[in-house]
N, CA, C and O atoms as a GROMACS GRO file, in nm:
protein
  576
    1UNK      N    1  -1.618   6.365  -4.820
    1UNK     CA    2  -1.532   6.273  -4.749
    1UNK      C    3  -1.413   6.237  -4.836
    1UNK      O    4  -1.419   6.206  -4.955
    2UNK      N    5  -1.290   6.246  -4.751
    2UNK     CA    6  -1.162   6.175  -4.830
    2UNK      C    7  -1.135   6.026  -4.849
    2UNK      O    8  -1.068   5.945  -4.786
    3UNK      N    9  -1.216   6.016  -4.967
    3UNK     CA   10  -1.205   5.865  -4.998
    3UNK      C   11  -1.095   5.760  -4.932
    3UNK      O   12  -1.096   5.681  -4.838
    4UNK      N   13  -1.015   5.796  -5.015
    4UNK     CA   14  -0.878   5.778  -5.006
    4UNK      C   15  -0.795   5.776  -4.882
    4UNK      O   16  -0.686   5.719  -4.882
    5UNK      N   17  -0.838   5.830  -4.784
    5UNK     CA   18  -0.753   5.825  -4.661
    5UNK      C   19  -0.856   5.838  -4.555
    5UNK      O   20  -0.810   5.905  -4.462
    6UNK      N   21  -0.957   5.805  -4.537
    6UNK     CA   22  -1.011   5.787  -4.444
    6UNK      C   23  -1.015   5.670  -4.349
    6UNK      O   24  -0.948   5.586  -4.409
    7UNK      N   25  -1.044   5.632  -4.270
    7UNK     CA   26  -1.018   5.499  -4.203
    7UNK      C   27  -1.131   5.443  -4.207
    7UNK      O   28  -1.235   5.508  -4.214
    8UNK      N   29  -1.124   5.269  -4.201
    8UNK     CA   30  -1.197   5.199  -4.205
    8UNK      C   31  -1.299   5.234  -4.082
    8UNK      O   32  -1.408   5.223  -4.138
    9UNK      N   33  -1.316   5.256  -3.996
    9UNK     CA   34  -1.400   5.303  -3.876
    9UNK      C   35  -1.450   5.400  -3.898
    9UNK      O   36  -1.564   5.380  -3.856
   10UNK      N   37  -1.445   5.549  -3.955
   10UNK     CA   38  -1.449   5.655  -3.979
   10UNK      C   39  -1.555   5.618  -4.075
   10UNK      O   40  -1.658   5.683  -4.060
   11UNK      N   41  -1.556   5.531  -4.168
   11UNK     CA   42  -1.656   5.480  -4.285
   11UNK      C   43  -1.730   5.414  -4.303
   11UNK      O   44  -1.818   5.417  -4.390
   12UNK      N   45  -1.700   5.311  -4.190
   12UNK     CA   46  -1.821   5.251  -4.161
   12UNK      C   47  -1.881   5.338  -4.103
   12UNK      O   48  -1.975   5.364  -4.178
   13UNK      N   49  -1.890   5.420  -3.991
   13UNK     CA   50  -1.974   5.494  -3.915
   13UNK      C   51  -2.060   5.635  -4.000
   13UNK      O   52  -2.146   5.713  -3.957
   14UNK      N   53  -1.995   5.624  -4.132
   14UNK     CA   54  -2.049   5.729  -4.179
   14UNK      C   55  -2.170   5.661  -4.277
   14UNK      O   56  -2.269   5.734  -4.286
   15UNK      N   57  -2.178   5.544  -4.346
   15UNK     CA   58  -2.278   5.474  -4.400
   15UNK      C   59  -2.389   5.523  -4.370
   15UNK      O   60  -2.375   5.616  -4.292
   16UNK      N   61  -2.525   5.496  -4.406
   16UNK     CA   62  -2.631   5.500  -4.396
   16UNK      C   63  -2.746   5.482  -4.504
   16UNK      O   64  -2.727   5.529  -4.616
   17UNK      N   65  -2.874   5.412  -4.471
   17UNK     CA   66  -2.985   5.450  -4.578
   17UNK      C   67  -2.941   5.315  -4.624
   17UNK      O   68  -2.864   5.264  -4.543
   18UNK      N   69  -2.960   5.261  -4.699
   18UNK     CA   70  -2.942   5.136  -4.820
   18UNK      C   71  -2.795   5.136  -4.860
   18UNK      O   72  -2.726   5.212  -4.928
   19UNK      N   73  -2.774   5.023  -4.795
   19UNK     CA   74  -2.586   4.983  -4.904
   19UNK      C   75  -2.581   4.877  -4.970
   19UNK      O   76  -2.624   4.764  -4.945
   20UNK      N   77  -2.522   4.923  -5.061
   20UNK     CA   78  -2.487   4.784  -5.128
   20UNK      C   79  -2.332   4.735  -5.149
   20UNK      O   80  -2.244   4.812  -5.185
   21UNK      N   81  -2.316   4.630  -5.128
   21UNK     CA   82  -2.206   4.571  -5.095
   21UNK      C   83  -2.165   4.449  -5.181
   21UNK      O   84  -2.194   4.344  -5.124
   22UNK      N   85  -2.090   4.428  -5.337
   22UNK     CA   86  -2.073   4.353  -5.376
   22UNK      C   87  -1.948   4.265  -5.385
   22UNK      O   88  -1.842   4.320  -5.412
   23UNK      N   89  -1.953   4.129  -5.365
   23UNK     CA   90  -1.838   4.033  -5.378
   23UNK      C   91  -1.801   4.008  -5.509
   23UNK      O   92  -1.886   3.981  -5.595
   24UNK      N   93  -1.682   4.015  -5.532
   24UNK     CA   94  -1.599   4.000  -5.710
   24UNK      C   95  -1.501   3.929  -5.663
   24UNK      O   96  -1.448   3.929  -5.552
   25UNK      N   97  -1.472   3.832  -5.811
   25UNK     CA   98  -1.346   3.769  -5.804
   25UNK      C   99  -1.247   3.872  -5.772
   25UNK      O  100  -1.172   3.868  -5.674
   26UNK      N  101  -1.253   3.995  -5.885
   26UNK     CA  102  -1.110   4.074  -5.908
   26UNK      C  103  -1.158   4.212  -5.906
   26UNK      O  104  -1.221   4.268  -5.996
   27UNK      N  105  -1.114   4.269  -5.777
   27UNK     CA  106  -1.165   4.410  -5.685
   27UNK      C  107  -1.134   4.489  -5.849
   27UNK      O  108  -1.229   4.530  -5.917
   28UNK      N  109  -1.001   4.500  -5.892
   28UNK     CA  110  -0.915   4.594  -5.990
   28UNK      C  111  -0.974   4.601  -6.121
   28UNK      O  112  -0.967   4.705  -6.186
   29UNK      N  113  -1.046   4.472  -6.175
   29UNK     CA  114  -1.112   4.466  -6.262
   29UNK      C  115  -1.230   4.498  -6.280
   29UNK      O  116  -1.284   4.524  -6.388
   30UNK      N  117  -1.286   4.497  -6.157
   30UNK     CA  118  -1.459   4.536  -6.148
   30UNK      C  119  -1.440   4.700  -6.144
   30UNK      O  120  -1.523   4.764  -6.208
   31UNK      N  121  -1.346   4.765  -6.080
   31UNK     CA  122  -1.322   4.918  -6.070
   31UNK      C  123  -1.329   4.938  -6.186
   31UNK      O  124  -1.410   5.021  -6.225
   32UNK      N  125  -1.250   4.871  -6.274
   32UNK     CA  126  -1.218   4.932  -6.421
   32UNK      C  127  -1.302   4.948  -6.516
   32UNK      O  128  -1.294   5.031  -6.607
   33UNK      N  129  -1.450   4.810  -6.483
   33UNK     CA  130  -1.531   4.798  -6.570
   33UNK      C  131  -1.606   4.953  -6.556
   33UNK      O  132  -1.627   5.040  -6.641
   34UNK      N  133  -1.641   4.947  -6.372
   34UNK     CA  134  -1.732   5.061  -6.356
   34UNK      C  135  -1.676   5.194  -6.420
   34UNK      O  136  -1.749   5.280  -6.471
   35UNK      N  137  -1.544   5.201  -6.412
   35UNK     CA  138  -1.482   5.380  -6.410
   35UNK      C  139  -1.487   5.338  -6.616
   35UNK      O  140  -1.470   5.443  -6.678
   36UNK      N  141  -1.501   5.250  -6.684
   36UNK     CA  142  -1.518   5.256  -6.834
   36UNK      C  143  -1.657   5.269  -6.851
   36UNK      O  144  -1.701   5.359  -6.922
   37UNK      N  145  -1.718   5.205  -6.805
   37UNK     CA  146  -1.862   5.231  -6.872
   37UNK      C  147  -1.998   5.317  -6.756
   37UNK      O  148  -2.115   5.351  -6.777
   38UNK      N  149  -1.958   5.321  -6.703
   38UNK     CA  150  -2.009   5.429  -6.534
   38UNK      C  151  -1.986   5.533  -6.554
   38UNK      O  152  -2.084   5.608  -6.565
   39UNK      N  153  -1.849   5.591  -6.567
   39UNK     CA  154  -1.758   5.687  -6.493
   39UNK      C  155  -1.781   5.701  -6.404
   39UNK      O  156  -1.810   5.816  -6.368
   40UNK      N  157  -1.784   5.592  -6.311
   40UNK     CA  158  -1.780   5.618  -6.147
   40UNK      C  159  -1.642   5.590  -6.098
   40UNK      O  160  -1.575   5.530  -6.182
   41UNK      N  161  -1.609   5.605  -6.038
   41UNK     CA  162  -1.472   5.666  -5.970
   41UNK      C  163  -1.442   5.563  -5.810
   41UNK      O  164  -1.491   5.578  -5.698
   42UNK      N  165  -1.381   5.502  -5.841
   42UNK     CA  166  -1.292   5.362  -5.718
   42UNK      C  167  -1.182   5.430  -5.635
   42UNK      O  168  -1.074   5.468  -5.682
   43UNK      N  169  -1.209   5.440  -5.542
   43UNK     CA  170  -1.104   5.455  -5.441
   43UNK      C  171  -1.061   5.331  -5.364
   43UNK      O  172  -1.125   5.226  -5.377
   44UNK      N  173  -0.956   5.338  -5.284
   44UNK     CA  174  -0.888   5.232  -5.201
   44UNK      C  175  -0.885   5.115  -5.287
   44UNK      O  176  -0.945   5.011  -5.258
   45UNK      N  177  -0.817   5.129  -5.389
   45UNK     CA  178  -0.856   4.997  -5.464
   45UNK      C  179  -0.733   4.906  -5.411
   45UNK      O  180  -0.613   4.936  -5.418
   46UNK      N  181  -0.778   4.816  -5.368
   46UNK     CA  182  -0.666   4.705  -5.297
   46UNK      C  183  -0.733   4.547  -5.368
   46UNK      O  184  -0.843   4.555  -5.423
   47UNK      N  185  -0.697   4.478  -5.366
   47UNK     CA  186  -0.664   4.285  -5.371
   47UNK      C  187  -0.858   4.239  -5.334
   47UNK      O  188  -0.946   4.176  -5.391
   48UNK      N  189  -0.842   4.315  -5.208
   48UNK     CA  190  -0.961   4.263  -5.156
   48UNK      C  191  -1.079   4.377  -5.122
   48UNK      O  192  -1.179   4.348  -5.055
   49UNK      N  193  -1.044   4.548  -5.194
   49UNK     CA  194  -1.171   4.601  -5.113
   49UNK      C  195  -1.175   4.727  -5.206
   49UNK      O  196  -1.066   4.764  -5.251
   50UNK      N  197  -1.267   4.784  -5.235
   50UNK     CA  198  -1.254   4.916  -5.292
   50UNK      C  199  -1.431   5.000  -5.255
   50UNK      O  200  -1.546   4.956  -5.248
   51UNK      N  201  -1.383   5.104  -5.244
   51UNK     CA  202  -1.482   5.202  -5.221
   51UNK      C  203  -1.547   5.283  -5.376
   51UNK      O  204  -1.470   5.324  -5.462
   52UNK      N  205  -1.669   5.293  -5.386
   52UNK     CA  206  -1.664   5.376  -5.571
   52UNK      C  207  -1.797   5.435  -5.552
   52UNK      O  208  -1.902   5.404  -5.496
   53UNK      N  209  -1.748   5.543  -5.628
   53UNK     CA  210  -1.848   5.652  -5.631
   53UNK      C  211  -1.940   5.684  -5.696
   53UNK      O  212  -1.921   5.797  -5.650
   54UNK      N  213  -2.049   5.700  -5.777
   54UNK     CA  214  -2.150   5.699  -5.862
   54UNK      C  215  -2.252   5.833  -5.820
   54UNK      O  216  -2.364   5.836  -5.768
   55UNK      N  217  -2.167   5.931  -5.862
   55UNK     CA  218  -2.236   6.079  -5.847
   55UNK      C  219  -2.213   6.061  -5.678
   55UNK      O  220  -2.107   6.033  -5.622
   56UNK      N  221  -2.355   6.087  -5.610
   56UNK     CA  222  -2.327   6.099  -5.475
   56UNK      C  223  -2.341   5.997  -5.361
   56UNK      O  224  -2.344   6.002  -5.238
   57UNK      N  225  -2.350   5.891  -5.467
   57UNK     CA  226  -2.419   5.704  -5.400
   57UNK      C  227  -2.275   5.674  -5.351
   57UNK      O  228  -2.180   5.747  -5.383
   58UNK      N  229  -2.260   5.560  -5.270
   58UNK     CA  230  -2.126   5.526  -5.258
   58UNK      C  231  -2.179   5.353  -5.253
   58UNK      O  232  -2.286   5.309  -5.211
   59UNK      N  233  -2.091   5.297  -5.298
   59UNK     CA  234  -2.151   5.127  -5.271
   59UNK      C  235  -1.977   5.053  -5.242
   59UNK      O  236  -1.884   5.134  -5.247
   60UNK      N  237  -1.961   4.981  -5.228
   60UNK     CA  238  -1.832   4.882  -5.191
   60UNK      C  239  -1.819   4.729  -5.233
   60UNK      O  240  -1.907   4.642  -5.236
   61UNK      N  241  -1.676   4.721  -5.266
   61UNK     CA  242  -1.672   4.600  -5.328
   61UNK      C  243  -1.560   4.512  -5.260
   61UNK      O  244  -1.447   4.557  -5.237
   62UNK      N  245  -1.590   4.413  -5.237
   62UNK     CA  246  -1.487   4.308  -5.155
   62UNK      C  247  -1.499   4.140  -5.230
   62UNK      O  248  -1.592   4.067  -5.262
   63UNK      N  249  -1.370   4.132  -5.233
   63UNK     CA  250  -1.313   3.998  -5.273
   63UNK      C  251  -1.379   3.898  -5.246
   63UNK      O  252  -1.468   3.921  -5.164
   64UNK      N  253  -1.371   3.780  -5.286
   64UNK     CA  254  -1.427   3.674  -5.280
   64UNK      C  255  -1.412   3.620  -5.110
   64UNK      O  256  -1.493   3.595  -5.020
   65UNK      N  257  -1.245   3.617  -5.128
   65UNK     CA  258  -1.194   3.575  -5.024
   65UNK      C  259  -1.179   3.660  -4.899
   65UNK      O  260  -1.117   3.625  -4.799
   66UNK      N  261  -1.245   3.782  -4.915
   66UNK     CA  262  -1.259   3.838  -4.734
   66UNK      C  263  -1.337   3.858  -4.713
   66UNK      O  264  -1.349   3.973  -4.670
   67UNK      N  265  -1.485   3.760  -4.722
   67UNK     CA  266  -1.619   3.641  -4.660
   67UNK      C  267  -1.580   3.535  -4.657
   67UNK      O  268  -1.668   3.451  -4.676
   68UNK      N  269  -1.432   3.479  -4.632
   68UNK     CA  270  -1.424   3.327  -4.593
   68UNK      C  271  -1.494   3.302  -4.456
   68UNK      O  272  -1.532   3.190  -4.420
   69UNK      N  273  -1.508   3.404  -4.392
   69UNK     CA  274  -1.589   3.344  -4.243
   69UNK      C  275  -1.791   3.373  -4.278
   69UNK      O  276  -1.892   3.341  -4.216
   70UNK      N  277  -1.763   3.452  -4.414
   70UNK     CA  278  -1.944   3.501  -4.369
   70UNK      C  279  -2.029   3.354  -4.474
   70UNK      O  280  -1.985   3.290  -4.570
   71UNK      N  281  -2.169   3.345  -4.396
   71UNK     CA  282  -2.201   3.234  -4.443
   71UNK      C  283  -2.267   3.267  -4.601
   71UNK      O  284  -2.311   3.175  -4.671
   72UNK      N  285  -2.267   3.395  -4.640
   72UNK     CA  286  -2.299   3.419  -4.721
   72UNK      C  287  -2.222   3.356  -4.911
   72UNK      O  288  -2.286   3.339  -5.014
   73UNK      N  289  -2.101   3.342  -4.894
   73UNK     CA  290  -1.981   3.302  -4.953
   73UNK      C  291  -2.011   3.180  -5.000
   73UNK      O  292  -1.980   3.147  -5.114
   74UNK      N  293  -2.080   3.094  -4.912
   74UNK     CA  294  -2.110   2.972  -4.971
   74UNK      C  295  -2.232   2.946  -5.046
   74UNK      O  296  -2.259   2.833  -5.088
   75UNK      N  297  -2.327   3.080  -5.068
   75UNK     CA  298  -2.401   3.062  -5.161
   75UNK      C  299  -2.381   3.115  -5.316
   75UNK      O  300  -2.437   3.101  -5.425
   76UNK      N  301  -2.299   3.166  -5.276
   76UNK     CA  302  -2.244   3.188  -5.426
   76UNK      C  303  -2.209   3.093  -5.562
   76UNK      O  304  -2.120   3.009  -5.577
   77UNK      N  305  -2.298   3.132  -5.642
   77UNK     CA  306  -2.269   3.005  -5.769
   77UNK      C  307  -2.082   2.992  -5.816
   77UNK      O  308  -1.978   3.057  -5.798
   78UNK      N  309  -2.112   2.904  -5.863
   78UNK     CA  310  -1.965   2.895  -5.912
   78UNK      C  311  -1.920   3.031  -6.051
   78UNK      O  312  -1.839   3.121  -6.071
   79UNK      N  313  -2.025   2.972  -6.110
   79UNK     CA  314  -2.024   3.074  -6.228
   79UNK      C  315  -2.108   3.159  -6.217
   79UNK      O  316  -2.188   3.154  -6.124
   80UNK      N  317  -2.111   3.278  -6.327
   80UNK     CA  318  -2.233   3.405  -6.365
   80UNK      C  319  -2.385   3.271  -6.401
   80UNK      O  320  -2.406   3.152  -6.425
   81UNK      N  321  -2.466   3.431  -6.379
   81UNK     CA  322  -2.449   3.520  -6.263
   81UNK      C  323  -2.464   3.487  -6.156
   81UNK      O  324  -2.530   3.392  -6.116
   82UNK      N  325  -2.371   3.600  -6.066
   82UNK     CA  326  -2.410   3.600  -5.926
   82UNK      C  327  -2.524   3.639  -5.885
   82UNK      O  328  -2.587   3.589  -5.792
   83UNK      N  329  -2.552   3.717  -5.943
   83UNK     CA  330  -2.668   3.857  -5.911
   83UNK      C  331  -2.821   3.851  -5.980
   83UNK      O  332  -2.898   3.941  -6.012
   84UNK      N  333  -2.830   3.736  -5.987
   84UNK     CA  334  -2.943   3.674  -6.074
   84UNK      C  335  -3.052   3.736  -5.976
   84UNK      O  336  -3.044   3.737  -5.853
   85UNK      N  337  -3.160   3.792  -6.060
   85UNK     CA  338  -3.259   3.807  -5.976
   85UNK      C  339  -3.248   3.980  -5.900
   85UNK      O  340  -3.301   4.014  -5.794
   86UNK      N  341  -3.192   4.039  -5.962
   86UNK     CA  342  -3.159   4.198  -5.898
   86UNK      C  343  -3.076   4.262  -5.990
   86UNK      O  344  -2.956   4.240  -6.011
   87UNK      N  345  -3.158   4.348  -6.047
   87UNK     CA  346  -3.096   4.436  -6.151
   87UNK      C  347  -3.040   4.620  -6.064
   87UNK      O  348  -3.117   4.704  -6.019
   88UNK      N  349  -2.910   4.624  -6.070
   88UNK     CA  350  -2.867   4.766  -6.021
   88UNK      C  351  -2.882   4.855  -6.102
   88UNK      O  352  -2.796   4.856  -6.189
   89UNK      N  353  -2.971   4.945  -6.108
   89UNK     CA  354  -2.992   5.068  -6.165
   89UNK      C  355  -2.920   5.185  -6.142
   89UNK      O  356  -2.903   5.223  -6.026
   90UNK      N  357  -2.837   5.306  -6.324
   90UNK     CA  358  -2.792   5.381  -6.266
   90UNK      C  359  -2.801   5.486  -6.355
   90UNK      O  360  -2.723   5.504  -6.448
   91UNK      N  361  -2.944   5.591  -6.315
   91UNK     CA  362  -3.045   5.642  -6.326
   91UNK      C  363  -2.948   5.770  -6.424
   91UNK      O  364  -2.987   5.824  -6.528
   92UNK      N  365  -2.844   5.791  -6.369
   92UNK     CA  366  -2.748   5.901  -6.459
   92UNK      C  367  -2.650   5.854  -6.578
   92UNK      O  368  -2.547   5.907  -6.619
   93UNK      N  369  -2.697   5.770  -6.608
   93UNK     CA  370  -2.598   5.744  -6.733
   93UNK      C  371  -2.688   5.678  -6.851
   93UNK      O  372  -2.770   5.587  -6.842
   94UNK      N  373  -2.646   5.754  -6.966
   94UNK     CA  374  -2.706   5.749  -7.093
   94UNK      C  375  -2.702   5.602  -7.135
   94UNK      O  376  -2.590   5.558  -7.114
   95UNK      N  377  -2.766   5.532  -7.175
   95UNK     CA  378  -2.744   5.358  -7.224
   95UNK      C  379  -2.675   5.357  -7.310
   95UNK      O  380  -2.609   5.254  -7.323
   96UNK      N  381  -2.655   5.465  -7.407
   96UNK     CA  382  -2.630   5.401  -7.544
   96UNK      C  383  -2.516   5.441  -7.576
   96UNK      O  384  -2.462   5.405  -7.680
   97UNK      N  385  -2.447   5.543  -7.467
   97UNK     CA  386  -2.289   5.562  -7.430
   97UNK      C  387  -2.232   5.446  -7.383
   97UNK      O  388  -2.157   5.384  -7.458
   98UNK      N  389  -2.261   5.397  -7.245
   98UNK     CA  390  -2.273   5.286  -7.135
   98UNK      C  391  -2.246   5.118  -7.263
   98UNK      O  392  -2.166   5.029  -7.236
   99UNK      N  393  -2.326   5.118  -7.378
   99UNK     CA  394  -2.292   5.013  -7.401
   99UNK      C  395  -2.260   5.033  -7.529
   99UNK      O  396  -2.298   4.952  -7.614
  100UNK      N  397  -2.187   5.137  -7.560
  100UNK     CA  398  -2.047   5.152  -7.626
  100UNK      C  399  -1.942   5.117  -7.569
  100UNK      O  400  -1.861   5.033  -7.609
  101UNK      N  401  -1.938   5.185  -7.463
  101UNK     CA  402  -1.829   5.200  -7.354
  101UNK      C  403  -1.827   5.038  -7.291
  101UNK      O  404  -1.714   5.017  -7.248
  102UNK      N  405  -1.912   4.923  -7.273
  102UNK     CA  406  -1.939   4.804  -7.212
  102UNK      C  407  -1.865   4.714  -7.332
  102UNK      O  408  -1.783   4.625  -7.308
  103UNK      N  409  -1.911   4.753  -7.462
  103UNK     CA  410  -1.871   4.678  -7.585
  103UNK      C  411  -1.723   4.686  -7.628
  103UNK      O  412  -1.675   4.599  -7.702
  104UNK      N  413  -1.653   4.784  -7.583
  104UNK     CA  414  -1.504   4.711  -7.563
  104UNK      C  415  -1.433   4.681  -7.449
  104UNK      O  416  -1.314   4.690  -7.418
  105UNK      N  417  -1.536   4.644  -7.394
  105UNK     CA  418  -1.470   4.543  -7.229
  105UNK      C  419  -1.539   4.398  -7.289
  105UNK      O  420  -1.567   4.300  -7.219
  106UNK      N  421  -1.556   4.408  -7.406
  106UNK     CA  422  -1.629   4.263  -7.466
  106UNK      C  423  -1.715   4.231  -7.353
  106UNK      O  424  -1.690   4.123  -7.300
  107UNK      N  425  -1.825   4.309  -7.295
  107UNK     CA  426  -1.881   4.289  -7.164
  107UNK      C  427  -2.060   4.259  -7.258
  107UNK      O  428  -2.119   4.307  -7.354
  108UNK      N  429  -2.083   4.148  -7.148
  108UNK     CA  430  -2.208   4.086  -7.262
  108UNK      C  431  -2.300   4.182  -7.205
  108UNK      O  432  -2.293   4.224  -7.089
  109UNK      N  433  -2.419   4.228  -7.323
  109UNK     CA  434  -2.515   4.342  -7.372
  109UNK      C  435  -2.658   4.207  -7.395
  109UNK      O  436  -2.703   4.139  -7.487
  110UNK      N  437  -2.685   4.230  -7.241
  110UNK     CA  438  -2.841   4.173  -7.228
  110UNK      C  439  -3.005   4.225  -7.302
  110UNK      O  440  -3.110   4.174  -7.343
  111UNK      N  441  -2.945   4.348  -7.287
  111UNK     CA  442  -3.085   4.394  -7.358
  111UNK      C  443  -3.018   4.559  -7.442
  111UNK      O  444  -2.972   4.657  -7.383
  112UNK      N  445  -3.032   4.546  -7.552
  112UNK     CA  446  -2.960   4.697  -7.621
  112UNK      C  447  -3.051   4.835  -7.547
  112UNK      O  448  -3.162   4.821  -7.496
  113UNK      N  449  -2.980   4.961  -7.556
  113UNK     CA  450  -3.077   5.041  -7.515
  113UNK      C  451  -3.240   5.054  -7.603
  113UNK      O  452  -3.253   5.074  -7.724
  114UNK      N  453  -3.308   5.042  -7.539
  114UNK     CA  454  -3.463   5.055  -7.536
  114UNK      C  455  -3.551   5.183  -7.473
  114UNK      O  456  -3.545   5.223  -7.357
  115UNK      N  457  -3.633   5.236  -7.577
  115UNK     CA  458  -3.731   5.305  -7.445
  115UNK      C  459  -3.860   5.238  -7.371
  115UNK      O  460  -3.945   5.180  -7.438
  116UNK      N  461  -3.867   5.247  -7.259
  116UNK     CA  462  -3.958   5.214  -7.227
  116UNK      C  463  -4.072   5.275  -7.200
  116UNK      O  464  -4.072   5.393  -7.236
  117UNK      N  465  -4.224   5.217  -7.121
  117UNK     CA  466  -4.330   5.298  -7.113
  117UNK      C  467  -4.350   5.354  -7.003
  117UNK      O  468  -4.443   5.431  -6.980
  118UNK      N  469  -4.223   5.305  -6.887
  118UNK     CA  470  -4.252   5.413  -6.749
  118UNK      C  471  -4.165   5.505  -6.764
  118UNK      O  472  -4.129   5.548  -6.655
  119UNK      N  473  -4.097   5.572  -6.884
  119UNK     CA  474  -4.018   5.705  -6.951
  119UNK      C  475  -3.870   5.728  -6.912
  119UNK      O  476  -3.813   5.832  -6.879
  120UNK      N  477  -3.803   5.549  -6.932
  120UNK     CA  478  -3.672   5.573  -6.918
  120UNK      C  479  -3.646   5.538  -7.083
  120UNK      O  480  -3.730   5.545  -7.172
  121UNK      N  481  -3.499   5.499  -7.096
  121UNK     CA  482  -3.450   5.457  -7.189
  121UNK      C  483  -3.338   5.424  -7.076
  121UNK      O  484  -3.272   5.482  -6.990
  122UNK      N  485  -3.359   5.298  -7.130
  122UNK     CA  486  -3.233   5.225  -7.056
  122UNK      C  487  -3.141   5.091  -7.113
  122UNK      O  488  -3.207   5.055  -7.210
  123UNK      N  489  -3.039   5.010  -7.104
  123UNK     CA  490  -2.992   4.875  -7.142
  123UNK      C  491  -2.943   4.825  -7.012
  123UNK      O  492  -2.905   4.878  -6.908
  124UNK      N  493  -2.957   4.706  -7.053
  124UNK     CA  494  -2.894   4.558  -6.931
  124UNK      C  495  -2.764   4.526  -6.974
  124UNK      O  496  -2.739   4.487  -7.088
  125UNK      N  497  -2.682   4.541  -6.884
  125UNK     CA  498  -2.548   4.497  -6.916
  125UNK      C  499  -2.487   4.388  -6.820
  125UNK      O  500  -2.511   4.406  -6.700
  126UNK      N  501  -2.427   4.302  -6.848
  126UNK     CA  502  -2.371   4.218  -6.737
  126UNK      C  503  -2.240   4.186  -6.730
  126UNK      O  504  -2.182   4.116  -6.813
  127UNK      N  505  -2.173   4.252  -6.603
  127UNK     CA  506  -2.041   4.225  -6.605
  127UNK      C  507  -2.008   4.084  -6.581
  127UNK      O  508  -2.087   3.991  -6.561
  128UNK      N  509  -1.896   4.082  -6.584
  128UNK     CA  510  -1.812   3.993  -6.547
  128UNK      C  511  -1.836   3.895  -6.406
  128UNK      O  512  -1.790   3.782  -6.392
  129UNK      N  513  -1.897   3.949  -6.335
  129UNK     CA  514  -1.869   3.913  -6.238
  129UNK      C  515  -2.064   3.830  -6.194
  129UNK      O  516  -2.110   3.759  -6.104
  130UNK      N  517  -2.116   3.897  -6.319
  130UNK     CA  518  -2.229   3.785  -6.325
  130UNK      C  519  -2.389   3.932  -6.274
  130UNK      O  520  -2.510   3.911  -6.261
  131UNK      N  521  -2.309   4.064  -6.259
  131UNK     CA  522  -2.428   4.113  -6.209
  131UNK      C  523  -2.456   4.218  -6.282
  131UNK      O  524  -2.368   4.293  -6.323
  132UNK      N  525  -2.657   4.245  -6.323
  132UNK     CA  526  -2.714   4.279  -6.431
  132UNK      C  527  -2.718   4.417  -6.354
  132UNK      O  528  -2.753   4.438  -6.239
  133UNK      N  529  -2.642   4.561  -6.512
  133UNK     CA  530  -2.671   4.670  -6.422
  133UNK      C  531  -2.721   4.716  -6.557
  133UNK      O  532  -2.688   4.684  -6.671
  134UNK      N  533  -2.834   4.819  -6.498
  134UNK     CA  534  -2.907   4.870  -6.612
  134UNK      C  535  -2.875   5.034  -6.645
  134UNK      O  536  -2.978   5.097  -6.619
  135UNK      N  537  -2.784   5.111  -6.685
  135UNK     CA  538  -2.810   5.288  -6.706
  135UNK      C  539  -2.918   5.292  -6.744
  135UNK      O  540  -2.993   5.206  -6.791
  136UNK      N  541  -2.927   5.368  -6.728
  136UNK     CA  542  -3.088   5.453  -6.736
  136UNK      C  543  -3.109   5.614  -6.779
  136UNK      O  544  -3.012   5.687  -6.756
  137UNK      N  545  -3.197   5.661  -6.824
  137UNK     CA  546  -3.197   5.809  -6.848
  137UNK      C  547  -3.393   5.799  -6.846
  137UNK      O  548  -3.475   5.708  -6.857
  138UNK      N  549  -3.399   5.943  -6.827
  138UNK     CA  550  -3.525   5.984  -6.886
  138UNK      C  551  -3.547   6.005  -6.996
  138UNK      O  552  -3.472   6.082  -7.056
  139UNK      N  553  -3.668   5.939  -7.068
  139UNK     CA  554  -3.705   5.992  -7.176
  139UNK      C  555  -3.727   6.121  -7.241
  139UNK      O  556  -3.827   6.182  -7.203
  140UNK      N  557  -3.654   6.176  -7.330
  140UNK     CA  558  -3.669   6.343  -7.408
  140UNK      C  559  -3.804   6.338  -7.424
  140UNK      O  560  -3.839   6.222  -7.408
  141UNK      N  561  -3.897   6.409  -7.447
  141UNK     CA  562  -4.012   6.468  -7.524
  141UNK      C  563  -4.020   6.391  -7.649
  141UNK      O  564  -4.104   6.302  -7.654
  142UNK      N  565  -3.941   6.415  -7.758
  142UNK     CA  566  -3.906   6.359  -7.875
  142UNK      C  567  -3.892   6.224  -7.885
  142UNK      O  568  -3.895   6.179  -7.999
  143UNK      N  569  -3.874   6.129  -7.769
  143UNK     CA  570  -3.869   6.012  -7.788
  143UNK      C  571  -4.024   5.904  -7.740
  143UNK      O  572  -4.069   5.798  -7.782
  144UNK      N  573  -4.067   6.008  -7.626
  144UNK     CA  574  -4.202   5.912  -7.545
  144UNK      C  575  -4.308   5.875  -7.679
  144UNK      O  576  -4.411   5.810  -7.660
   0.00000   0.00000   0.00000
């Protein structure tokens, strides 16, 4: 699909399966965090909306202010985190790149990369915007 020029109707209708849909103060800044420490890739990046890519996942991000009508808006804390309570996992990216790459967005490093015992190696990172995302990899042989 053409990110970039597709129409809003055309994209909604193509959705499916599980979406996720996050509210940010600053659409431009949250793109930037993801495409630095992700390399996931933001299209339509506008004021209030952007589309971004993460291998073949697609998720969306909208402004604070275009849910002034949804009742959802008013549960939002003032401050971080937003996202308390739901960690986004992203199963293709190495941790210990991810929070290199997080550590000069001065982006706070919740848990350093770790291996764990269900055979990832992963870290907690929390943007800006208050929500905990974890990269992840499988464990090598050499490390379990």
């Amino acid at each position: 699909m053409d990110f970039e020029n597709v129409s809003a109707g055309d994209f909604g209708k193509s959705l499916s399966g599980v979406g996720l849909n996050l509210l940010v103060r600053d659409v431009a800044a949250q793109c930037a965090f993801f495409e630095t420490v992700f390399q996931a890739k933001a299209h339509r990046i506008s004021a209030d909306f952007a589309i971004v890519t993460y291998g073949t996942d697609v998720f969306q991000l909208h402004s604070d202010g275009t849910y002034h009508a949804n009742p959802l808006l008013n549960l939002l804390p003032e401050n971080p985190p937003r996202g308390a309570g739901i960690e986004i996992r992203l199963y293709d990216t190495d941790p210990d790149q991810a929070v290199v790459r997080a550590q000069t967005l001065n982006a706070m490093i919740l848990q350093e990369p770790t291996n764990k015992p269900h055979g990832l190696r992963e870290a907690y990172i929390l943007c800006e915007n208050g929500y905990a995302w974890v990269p992840s990899r499988a464990l090598r042989s050499d490390e379990a």
